[in-house]
PDB file as gemmi writes it, atoms N, CA and C in Angstrom:
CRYST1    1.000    1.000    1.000  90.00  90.00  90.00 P 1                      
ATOM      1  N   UNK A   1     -91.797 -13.765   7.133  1.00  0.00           N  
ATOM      2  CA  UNK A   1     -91.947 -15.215   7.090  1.00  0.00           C  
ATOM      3  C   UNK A   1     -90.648 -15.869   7.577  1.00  0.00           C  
ATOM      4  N   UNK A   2     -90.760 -16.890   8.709  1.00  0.00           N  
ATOM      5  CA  UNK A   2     -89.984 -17.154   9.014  1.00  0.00           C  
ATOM      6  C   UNK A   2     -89.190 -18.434   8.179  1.00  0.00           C  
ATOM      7  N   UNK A   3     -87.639 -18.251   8.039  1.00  0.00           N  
ATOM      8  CA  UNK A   3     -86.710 -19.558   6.904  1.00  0.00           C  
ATOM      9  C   UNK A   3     -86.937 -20.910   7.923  1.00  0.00           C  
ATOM     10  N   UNK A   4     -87.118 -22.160   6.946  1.00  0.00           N  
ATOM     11  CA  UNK A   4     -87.223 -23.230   7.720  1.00  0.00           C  
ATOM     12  C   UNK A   4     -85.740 -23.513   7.463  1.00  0.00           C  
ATOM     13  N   UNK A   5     -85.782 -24.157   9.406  1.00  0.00           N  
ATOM     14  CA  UNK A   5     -83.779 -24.445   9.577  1.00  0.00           C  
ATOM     15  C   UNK A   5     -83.404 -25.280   8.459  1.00  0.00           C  
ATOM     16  N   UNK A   6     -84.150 -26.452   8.103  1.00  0.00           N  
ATOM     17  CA  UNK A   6     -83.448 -27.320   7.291  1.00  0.00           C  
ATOM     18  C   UNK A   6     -83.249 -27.023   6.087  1.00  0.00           C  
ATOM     19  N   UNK A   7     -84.270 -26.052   5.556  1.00  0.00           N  
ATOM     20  CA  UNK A   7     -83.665 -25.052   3.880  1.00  0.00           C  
ATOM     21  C   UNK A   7     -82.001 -24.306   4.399  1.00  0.00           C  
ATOM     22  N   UNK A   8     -82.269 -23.673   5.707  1.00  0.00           N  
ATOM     23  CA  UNK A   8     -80.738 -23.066   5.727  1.00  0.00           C  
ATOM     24  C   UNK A   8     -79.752 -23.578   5.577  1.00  0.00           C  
ATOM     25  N   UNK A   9     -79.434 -25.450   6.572  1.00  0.00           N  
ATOM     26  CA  UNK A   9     -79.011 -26.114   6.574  1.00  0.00           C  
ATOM     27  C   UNK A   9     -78.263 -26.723   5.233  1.00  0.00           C  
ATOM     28  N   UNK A  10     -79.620 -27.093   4.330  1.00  0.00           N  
ATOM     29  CA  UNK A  10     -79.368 -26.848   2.962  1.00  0.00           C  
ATOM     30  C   UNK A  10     -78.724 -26.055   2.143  1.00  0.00           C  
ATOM     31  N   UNK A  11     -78.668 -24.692   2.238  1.00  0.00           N  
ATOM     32  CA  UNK A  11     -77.883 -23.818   1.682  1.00  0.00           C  
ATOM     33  C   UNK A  11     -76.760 -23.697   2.657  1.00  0.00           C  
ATOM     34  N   UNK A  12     -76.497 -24.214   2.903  1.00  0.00           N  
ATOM     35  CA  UNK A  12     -75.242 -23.682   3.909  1.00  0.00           C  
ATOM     36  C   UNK A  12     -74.310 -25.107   3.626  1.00  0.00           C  
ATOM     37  N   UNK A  13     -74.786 -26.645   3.437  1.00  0.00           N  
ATOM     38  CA  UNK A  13     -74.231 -27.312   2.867  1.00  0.00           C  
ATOM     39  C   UNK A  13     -73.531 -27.041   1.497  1.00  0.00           C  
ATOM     40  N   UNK A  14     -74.208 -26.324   0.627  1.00  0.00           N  
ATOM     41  CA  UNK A  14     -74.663 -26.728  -0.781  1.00  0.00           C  
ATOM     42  C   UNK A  14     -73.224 -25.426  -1.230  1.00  0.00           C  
ATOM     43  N   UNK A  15     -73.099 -24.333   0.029  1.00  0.00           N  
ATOM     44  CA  UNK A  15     -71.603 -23.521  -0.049  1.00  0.00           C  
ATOM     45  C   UNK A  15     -70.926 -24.254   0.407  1.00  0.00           C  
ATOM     46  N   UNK A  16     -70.777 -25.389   1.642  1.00  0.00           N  
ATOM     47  CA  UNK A  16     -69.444 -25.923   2.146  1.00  0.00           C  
ATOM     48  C   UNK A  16     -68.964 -26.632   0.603  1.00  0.00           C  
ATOM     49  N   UNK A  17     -70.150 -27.417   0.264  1.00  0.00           N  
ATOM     50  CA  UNK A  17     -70.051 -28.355  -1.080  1.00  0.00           C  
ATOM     51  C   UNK A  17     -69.103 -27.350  -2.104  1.00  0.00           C  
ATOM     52  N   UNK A  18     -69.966 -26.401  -2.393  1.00  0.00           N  
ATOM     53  CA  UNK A  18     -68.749 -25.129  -3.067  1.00  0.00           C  
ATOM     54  C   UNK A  18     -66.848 -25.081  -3.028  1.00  0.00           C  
ATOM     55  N   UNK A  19     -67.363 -24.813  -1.737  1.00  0.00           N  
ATOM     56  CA  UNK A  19     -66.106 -24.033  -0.859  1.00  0.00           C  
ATOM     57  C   UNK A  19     -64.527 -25.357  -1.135  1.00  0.00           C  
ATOM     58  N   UNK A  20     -65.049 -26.878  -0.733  1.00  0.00           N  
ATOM     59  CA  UNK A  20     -64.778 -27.732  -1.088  1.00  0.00           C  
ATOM     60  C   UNK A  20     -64.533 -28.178  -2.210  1.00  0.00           C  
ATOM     61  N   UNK A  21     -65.087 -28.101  -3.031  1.00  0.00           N  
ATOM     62  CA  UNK A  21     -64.936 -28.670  -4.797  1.00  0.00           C  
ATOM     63  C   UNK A  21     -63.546 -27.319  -5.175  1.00  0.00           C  
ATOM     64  N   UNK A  22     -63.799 -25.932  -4.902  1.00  0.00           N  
ATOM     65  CA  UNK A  22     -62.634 -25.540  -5.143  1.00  0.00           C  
ATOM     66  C   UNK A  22     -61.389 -25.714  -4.686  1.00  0.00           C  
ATOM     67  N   UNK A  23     -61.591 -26.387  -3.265  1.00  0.00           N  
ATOM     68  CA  UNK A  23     -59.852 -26.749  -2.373  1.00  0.00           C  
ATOM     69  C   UNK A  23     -59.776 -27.644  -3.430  1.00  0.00           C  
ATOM     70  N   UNK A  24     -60.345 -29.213  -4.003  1.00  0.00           N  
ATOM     71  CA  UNK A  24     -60.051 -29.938  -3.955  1.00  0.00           C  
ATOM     72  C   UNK A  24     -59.457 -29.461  -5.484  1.00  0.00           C  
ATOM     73  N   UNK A  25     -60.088 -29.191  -6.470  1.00  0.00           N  
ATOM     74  CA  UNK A  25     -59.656 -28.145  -7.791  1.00  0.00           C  
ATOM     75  C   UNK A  25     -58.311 -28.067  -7.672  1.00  0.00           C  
ATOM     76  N   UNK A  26     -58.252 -27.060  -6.834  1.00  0.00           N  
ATOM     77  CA  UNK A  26     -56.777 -26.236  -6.551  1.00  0.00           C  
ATOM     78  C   UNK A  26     -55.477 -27.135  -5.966  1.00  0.00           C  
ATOM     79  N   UNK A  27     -55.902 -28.173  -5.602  1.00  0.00           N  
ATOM     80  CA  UNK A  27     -54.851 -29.512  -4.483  1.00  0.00           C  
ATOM     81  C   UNK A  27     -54.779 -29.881  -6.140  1.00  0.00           C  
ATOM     82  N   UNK A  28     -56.025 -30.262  -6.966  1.00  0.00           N  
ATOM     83  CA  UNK A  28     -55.419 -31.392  -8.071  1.00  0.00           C  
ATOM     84  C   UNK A  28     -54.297 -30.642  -9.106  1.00  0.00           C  
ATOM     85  N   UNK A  29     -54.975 -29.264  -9.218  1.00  0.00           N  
ATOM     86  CA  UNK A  29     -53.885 -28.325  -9.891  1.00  0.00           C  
ATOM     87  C   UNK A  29     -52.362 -28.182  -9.901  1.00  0.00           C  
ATOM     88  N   UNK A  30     -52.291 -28.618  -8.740  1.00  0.00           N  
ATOM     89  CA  UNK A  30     -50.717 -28.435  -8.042  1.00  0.00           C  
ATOM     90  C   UNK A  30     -49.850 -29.779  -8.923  1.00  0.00           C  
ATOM     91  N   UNK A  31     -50.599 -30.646  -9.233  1.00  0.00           N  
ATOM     92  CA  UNK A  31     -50.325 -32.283  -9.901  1.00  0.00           C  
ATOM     93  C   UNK A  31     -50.684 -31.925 -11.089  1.00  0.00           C  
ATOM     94  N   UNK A  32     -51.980 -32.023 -11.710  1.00  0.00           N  
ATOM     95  CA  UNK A  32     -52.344 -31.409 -13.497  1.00  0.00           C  
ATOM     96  C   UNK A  32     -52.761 -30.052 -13.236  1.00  0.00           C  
ATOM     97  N   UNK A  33     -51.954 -29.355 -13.513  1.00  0.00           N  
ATOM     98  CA  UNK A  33     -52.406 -28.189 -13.738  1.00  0.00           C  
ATOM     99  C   UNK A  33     -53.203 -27.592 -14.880  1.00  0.00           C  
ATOM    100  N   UNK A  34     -53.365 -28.509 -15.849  1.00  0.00           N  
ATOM    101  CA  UNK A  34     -54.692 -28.284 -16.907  1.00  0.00           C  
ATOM    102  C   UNK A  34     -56.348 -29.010 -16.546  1.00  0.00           C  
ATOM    103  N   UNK A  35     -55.854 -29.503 -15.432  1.00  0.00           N  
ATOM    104  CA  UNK A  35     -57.442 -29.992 -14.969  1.00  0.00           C  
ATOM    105  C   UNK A  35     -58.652 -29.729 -14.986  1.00  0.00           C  
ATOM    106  N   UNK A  36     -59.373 -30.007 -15.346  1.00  0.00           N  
ATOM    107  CA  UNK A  36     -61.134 -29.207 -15.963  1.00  0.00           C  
ATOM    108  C   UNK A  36     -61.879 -29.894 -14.634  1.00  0.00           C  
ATOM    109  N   UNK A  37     -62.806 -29.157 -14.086  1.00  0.00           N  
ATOM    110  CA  UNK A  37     -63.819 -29.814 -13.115  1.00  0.00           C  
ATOM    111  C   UNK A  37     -64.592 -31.122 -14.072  1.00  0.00           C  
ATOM    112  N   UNK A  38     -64.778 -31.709 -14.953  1.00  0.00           N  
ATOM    113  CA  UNK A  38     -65.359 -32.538 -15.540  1.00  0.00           C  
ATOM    114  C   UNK A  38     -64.066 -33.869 -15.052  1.00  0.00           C  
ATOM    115  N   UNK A  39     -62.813 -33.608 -15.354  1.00  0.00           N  
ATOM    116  CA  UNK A  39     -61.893 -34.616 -15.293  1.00  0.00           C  
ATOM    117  C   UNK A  39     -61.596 -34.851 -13.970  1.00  0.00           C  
ATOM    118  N   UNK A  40     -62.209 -34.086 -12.912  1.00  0.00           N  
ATOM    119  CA  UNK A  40     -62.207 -34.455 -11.117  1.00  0.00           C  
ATOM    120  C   UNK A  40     -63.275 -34.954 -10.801  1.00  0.00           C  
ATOM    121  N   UNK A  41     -63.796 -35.844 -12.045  1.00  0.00           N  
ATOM    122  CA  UNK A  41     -65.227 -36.824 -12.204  1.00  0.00           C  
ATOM    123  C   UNK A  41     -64.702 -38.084 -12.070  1.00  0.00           C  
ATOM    124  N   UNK A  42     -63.464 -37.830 -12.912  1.00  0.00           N  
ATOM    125  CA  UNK A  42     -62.756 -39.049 -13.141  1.00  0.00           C  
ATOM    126  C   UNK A  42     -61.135 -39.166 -12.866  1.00  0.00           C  
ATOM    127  N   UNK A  43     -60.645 -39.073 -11.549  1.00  0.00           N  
ATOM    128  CA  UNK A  43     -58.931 -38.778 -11.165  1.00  0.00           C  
ATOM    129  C   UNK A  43     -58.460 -40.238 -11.349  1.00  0.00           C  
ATOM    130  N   UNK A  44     -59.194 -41.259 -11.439  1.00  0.00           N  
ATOM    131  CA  UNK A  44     -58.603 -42.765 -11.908  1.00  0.00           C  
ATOM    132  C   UNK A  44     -57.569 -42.396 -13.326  1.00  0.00           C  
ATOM    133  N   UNK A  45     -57.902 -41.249 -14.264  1.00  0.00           N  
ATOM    134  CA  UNK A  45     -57.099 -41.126 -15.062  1.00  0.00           C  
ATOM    135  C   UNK A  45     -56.139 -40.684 -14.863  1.00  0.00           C  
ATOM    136  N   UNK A  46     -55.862 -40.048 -13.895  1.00  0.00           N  
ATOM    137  CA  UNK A  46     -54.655 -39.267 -13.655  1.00  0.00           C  
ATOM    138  C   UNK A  46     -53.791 -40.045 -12.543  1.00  0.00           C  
ATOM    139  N   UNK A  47     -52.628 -40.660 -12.966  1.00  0.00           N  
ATOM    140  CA  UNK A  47     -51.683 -41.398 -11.469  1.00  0.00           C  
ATOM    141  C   UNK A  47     -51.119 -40.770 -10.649  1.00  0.00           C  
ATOM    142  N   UNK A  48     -51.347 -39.438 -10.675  1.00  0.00           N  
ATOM    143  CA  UNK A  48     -50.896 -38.321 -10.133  1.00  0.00           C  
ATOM    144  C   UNK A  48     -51.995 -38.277  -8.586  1.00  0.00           C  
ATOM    145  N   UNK A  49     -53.394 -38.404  -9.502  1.00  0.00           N  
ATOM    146  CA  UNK A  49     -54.434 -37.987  -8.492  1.00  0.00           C  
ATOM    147  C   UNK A  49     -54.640 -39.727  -7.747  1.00  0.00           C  
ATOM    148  N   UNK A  50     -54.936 -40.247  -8.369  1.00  0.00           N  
ATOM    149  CA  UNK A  50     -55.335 -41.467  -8.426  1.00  0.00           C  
ATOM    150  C   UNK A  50     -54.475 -42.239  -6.674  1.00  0.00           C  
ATOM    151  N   UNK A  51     -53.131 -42.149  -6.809  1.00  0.00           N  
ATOM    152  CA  UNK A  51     -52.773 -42.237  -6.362  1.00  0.00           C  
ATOM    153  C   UNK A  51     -51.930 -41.599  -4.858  1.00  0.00           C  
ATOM    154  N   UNK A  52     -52.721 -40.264  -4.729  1.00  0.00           N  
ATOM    155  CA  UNK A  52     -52.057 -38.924  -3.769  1.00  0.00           C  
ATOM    156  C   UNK A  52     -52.792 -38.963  -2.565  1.00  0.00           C  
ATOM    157  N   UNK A  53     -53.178 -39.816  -1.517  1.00  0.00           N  
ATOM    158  CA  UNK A  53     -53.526 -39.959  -0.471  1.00  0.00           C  
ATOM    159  C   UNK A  53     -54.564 -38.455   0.384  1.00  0.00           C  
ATOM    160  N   UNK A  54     -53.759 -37.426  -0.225  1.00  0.00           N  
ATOM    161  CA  UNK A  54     -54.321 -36.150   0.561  1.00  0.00           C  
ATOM    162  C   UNK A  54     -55.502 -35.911  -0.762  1.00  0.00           C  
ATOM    163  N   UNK A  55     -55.445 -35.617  -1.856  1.00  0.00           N  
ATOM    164  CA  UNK A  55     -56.496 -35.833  -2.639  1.00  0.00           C  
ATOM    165  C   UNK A  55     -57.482 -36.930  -2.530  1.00  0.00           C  
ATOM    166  N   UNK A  56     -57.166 -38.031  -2.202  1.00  0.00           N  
ATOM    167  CA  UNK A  56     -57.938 -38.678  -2.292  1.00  0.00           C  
ATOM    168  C   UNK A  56     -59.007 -38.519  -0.674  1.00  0.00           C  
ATOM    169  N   UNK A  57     -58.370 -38.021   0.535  1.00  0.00           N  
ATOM    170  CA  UNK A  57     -59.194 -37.736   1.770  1.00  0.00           C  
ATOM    171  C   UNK A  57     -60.080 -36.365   1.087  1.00  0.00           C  
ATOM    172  N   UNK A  58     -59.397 -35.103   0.379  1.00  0.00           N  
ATOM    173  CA  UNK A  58     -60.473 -34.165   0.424  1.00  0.00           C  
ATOM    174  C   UNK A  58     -61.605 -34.272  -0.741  1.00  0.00           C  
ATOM    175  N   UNK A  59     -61.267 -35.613  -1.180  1.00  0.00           N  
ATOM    176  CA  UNK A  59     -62.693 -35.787  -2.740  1.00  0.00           C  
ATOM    177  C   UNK A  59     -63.362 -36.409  -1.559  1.00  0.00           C  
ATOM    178  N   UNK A  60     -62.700 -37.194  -0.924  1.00  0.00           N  
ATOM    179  CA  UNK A  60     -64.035 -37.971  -0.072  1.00  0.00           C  
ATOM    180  C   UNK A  60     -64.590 -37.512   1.049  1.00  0.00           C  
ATOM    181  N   UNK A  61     -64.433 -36.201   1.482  1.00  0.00           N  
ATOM    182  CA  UNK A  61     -64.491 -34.959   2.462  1.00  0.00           C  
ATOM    183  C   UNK A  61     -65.479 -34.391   1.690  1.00  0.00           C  
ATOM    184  N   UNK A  62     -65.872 -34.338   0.088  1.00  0.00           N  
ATOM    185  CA  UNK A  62     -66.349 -33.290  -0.970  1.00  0.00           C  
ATOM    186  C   UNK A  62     -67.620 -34.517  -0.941  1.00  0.00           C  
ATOM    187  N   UNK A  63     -67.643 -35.918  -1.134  1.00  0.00           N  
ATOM    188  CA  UNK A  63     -68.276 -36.611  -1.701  1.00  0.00           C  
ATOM    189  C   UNK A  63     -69.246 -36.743  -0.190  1.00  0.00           C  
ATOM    190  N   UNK A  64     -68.467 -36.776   0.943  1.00  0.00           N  
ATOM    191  CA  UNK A  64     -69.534 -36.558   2.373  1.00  0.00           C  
ATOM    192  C   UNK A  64     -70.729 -35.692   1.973  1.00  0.00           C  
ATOM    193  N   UNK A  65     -69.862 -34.318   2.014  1.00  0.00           N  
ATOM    194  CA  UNK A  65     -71.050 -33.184   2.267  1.00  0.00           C  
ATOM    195  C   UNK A  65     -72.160 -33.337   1.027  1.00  0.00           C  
ATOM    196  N   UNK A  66     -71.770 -33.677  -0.312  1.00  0.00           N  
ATOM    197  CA  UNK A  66     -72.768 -34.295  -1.519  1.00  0.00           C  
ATOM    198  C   UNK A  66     -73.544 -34.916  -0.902  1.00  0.00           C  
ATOM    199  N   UNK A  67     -72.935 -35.958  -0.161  1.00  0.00           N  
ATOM    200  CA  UNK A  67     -73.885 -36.953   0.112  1.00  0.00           C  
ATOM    201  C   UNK A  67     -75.531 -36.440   1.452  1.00  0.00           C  
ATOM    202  N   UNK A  68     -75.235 -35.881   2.415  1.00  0.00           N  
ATOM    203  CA  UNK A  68     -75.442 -35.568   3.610  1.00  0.00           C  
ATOM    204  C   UNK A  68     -76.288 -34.350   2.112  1.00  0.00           C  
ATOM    205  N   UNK A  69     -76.330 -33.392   1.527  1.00  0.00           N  
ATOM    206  CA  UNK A  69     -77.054 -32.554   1.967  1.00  0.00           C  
ATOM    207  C   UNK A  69     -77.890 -33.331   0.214  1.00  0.00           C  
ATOM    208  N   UNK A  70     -78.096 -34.078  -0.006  1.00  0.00           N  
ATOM    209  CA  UNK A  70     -78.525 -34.902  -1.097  1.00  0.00           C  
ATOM    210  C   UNK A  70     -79.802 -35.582  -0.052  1.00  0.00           C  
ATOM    211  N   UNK A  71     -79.188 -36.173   0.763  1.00  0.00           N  
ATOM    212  CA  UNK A  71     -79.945 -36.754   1.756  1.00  0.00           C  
ATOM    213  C   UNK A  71     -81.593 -35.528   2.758  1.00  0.00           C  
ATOM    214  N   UNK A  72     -80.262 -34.524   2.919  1.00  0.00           N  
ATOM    215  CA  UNK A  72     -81.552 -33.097   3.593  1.00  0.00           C  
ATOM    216  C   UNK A  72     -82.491 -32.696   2.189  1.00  0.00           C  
ATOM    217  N   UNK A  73     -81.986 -32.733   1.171  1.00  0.00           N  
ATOM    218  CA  UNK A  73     -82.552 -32.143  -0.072  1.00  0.00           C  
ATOM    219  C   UNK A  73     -83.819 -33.608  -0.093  1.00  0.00           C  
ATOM    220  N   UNK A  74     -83.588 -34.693  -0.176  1.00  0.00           N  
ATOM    221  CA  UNK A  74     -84.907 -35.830  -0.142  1.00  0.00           C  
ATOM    222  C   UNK A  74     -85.713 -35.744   0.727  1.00  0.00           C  
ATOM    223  N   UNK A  75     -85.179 -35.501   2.021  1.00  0.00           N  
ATOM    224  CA  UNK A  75     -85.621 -35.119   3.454  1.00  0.00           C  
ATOM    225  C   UNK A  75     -87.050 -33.968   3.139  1.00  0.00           C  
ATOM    226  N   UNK A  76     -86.557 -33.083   2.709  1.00  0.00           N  
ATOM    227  CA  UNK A  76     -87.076 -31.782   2.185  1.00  0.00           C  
ATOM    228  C   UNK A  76     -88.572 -31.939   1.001  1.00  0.00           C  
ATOM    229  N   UNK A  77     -87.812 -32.420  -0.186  1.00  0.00           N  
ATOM    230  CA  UNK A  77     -89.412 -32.834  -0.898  1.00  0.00           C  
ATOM    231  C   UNK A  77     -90.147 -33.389  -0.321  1.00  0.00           C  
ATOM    232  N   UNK A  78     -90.084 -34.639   0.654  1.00  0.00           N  
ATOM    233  CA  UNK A  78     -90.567 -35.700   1.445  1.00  0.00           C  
ATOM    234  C   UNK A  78     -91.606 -35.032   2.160  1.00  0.00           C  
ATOM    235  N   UNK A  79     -91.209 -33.854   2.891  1.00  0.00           N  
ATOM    236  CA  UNK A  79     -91.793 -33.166   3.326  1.00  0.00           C  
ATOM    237  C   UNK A  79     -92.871 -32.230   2.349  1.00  0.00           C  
ATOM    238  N   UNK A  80     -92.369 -31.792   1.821  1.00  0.00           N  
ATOM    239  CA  UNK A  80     -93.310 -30.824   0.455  1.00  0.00           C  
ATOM    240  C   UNK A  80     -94.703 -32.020  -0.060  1.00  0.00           C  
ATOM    241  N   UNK A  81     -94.237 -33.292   0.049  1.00  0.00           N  
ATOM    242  CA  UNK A  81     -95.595 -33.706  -0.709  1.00  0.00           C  
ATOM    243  C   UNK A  81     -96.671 -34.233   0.046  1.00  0.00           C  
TER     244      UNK A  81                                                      
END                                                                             
């Protein structure tokens, strides 16, 4: 059975999305190094993050690909019904 491209597409976002949430993890670490993925929900608390220009391009580099494969994932049921 052949994979439909846009499921691959999908999974292949859904690792960049991965791959990403850990750079961005590891960049905030370097500033709080007790940082929990729950509190990179919220870096307004931290003036460290809040304010670090290169953090703030790769959350919104992280918040793209969310967005874009959020969008293929609606795309996708849309299709299913």
């Amino acid at each position: 059975m052949k994979k439909n491209p846009l499921e691959e597409i999908s999974n292949l976002l859904a690792e960049l999305a991965t791959q990403q949430h850990t750079r961005l993890r590891k960049l905030a670490q370097n500033y709080v190094p007790n940082i929990t993925d729950e509190d990179l929900l919220q870096p307004n608390d931290y003036p460290q993050l809040e304010n670090h220009p290169l953090f703030r391009y790769e959350e919104g580099f992280l918040h793209g690909i969310q967005s874009v494969h959020s969008a293929l994932n609606a795309l996708l049921n849309e299709r299913e019904d």
